[in-house]
C-alpha positions in Angstrom: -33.9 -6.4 16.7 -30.3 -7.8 16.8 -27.3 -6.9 14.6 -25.1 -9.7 14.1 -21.8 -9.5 11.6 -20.1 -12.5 10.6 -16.5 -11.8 9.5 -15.0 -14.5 7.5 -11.4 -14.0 6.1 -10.9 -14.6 2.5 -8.7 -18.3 2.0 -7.4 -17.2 5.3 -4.3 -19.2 5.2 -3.5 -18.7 1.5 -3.7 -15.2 2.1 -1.3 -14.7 5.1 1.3 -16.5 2.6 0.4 -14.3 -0.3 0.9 -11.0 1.8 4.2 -12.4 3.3 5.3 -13.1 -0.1 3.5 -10.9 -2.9 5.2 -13.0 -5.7 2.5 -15.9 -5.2 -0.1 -13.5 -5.7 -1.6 -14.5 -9.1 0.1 -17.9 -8.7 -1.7 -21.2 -7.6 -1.2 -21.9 -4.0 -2.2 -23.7 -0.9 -1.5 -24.4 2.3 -1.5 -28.3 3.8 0.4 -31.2 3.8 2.8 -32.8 1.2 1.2 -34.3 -1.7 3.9 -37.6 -1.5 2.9 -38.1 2.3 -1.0 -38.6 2.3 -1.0 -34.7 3.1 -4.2 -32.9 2.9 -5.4 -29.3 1.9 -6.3 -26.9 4.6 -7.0 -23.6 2.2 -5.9 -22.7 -1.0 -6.3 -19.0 -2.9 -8.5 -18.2 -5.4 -6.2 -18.9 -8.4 -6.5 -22.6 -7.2 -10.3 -23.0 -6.4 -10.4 -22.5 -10.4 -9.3 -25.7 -11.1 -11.3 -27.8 -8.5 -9.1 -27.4 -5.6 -10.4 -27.0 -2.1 -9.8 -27.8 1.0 -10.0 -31.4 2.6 -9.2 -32.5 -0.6 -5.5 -34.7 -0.5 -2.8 -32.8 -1.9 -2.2 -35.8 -4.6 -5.5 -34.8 -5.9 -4.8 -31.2 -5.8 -1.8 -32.1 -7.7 -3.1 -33.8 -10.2 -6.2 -31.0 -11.1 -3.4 -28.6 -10.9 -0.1 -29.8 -11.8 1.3 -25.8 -11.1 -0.3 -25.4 -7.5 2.9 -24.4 -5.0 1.8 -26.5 -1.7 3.1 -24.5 1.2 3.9 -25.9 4.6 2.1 -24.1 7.8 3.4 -21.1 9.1 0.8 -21.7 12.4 2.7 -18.3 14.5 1.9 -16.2 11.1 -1.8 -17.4 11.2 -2.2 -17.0 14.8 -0.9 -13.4 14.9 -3.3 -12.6 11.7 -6.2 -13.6 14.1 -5.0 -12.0 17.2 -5.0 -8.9 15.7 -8.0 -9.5 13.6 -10.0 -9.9 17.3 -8.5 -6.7 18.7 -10.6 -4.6 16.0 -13.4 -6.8 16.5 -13.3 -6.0 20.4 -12.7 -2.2 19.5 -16.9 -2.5 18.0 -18.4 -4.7 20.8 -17.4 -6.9 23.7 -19.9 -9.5 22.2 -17.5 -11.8 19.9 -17.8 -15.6 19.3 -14.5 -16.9 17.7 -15.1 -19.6 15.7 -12.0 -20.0 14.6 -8.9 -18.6 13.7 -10.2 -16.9 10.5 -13.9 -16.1 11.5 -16.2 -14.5 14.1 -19.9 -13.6 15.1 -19.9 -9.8 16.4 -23.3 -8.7 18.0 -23.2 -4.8 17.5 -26.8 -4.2 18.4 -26.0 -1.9 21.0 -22.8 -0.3 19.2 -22.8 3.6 19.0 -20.1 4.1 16.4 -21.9 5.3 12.7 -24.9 5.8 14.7 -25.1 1.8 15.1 -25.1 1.1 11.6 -23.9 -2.4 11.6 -23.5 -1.9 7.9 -20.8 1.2 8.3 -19.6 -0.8 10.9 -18.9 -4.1 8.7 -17.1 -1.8 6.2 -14.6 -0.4 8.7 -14.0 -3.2 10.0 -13.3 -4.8 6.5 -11.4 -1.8 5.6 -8.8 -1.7 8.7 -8.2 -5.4 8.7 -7.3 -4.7 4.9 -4.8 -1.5 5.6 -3.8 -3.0 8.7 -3.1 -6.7 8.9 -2.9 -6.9 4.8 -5.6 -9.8 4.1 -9.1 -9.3 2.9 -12.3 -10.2 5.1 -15.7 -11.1 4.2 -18.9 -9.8 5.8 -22.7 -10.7 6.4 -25.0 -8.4 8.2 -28.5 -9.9 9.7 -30.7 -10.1 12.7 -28.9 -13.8 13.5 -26.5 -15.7 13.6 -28.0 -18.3 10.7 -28.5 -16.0 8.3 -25.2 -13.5 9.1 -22.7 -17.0 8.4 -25.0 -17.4 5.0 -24.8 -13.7 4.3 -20.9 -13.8 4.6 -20.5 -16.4 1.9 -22.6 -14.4 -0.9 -20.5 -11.8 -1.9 -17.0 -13.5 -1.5 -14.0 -12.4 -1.8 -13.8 -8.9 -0.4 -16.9 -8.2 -0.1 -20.4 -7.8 2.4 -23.7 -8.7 2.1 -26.9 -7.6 4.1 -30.4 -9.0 5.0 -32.6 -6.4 6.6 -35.4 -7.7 8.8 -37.9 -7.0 6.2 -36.4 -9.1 3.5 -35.8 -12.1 5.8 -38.8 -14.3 4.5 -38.2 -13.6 0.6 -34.1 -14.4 1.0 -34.8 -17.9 3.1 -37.4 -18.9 1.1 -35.2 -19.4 -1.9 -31.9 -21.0 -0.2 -31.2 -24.3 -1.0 -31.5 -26.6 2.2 -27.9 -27.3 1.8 -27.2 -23.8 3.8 -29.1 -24.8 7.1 -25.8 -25.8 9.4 -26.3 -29.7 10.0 -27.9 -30.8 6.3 -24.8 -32.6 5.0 -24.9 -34.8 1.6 -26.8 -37.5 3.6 -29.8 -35.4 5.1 -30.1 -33.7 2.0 -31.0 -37.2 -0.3 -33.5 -37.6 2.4 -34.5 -34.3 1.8 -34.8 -34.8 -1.8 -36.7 -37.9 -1.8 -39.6 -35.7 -0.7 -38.9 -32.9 -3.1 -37.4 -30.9 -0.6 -35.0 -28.8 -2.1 -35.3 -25.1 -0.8 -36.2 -23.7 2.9 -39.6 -22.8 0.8 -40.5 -26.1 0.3 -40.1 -26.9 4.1 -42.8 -24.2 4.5 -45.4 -26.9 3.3 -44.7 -28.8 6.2 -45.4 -28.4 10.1 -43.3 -28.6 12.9 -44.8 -31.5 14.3 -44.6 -33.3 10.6 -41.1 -32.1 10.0 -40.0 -33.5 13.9 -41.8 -36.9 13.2 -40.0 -37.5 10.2 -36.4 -36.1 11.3 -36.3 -36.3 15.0 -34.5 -33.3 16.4 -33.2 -31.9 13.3 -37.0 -31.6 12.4 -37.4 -28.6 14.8 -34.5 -27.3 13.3 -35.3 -27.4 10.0 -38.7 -25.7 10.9 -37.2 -22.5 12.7 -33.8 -22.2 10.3 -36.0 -22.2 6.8 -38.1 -20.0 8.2 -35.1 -17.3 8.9 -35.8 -18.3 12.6 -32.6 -18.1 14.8 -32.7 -17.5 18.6 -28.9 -18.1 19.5 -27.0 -15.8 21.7 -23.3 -15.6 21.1 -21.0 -17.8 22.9 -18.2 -15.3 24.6 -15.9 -17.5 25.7 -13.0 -16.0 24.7 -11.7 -13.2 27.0 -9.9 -9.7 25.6 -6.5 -9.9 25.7 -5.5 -5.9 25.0 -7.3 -2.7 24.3 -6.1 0.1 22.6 -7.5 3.7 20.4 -5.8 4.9 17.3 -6.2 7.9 14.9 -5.7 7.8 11.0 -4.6 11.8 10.1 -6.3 12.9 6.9 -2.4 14.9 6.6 0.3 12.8 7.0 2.1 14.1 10.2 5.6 14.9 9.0 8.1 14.9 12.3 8.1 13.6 15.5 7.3 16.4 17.0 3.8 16.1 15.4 3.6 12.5 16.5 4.1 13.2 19.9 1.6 16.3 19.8 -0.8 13.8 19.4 -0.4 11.6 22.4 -2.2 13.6 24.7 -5.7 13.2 23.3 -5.0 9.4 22.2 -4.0 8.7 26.0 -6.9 10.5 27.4 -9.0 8.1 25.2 -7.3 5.0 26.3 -8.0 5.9 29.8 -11.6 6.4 29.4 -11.8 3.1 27.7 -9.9 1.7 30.6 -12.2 2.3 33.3 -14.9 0.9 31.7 -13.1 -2.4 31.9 -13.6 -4.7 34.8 -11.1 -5.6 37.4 -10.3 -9.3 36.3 -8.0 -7.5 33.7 -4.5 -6.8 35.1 -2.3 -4.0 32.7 0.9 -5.4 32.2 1.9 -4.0 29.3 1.8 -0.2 26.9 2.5 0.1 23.3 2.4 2.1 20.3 1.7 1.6 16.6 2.7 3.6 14.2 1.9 3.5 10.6 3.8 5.3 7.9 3.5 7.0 4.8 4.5 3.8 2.7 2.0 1.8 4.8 4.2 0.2 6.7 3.5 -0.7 10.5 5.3 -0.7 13.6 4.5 -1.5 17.0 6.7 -1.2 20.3 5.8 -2.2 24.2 7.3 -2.5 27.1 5.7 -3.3 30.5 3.5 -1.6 32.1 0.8 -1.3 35.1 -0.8 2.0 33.9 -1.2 4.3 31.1 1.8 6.8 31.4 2.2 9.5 29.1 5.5 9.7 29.6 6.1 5.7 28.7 3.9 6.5 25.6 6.1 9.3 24.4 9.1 7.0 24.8 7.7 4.6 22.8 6.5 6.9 19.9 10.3 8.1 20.2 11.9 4.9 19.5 9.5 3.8 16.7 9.5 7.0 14.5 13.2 6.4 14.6 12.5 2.6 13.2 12.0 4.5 9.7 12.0 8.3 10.5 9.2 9.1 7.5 5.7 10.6 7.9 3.5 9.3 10.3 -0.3 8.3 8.4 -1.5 6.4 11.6 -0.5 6.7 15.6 -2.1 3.5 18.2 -2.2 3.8 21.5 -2.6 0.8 23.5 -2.4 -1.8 26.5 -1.7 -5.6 27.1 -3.7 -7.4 29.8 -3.3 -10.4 31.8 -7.2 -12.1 32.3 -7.1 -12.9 36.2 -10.5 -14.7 35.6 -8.7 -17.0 33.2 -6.1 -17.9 36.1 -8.7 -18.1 38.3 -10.4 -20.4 36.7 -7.0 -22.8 35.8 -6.3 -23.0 39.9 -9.7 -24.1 40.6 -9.4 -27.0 37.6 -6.1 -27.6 39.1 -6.7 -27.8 42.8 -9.9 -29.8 42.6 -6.9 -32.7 41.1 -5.0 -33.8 44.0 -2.7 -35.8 41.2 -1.8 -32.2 40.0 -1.0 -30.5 43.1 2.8 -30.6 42.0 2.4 -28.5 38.6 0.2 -25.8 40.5 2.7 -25.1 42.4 5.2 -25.1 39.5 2.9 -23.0 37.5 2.8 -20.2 40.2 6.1 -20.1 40.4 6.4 -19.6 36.9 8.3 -23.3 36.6 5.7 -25.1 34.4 
């Protein structure tokens, strides 16, 4: 049986703003384009969302249901260092992760061994570190698939996780509205409706074959999906980009001294992980992350082909003296360069004759 999380972060873009700048917090926001130049909503925070905003809507329309909403310009670099480091605890569960975008994933953790494979536990640390760590709130859903893990997500938001044990799987489909099946927009469900179909339980009265001769492809679909039937594998398409171990100290550790004390183990662990990792990743750089006793975070690299102690007690040096307090949390970690990924850009490349120019200006770092 497969264990698939869904993490979804909570009005991803709203939240990045609201973290950045706590004063918005229990303000009306959103993030999209201007409301006097056709601009269009892209996310907007909770406060908003009570007054009919959401996103896709025009900002003039936002506006008007909410003549107080703030509409923020993107910050895109924010956003996309939120979701890189949102990915790099995802990776630290299971090398099985489908990005969907920049604010969600699909983790498969069926073979995980951290809590004893509780994908549960595993939902909740996850949730938990993204929160202490990045400062934004993520949502989970725990099931057997894909289909009902992106439902489950959605059931307890904000800041929260939802589960569907195997067992329960007929009794929770039956009763979701056919809306939730991925593909049945506004259109497919009138069509629905005009044969009192309303709920994945009233697609149960009907066979595949039926189902297929009245809705083509989307028949089959509607057959497996209502019937908590979801046989996708994940899509990993996207490559890791750095590993790294980290401790949180139930004691705060109160010199550097103490920080560096703690290296030894941390480095031993990295090391470990490190030979599990195929050779299409190239080190090229080491780091360290520190977190201190007001929660604040540091991280410092330099480059690197190898783990060195020696590097990592440099590094530790120089940030303890960033703030010089208490030390809550010490990261170990390394950067990677994917070979597979060049690989793969000189074969695109060299099978164009037309781009034989910018290959060579891309290996020689000109392009």
């Amino acid at each position: 049986m497969r264990k698939i999380i869904h993490c979804d972060a909570d009005c991803f873009f709203a939240a990045v703003e609201m973290r950045d700048d706590p004063s918005l917090t229990h303000r009306p926001i959103a993030v999209g384009g201007s409301s006097d130049r056709r601009g269009v909503i892209s996310t907007c925070n909770y406060e908003a969302r009570r007054y009919g905003v959401h996103s896709a809507m025009p900002s003039s329309t936002a506006k008007r249901l909410c003549p107080d909403l703030l509409i923020l310009p993107h910050r895109m670099d924010a956003y996309k260092d939120a979701s890189e480091k949102m990915r790099a605890i995802f990776y630290e569960y299971t090398e099985l992760v489908e990005p969907l975008s920049l604010d969600e994933a699909f983790l498969d953790v069926s073979d995980a061994k951290v809590h004893r494979g509780s994908a549960t536990l595993i939902a909740q640390e996850i949730r938990q570190r993204i929160k202490d760590e990045i400062g934004i709130t993520v949502s989970a859903g725990i099931a057997p698939n894909k289909f009902l893990a992106k439902v489950a997500s959605d059931w307890n938001k904000p800041n929260g996780q939802f589960v569907i044990p195997p067992d329960q799987v007929p009794a929770f489909v039956a009763q979701l509205p056919v809306k939730k099946i991925y593909g049945v927009g506004k259109a497919m469900a009138a069509k629905l409706a005009e044969s009192n179909i309303f709920t994945c339980g009233d697609l149960h009265k009907f066979s595949i074959f039926e189902l297929s001769q009245r809705y083509g492809q989307m028949g089959s679909r509607l057959y497996k999906l209502s019937r908590g039937i979801d046989e996708r594998e994940l899509t990993v398409d996207r490559r890791r980009k750095s590993l790294s171990v980290e401790n949180t100290f139930s004691h705060d550790l109160p010199t550097l001294e103490n920080c560096l004390h703690e290296l030894p183990p941390l480095s031993q662990q990295l090391a470990i992980r490190l030979r599990r990792v195929d050779d299409d990743y190239k080190v090229v750089k080491l780091f360290v992350k520190l977190k201190f006793s007001d929660f604040s975070i540091t991280t410092i690299e330099r480059s690197a082909s190898a783990v060195s102690l020696i590097e990592l007690h440099s590094l530790c040096a120089e940030a303890y003296q960033r703030k010089n307090l208490p030390v809550r949390l010490i990261g170990v970690g390394v950067r990677f360069i994917d070979l597979q990924e060049g690989n793969s850009f000189f074969q695109l490349e060299l099978f164009n004759g037309n781009n034989q120019h910018r290959v060579e200006k891309y290996r020689h770092g000109l392009d």
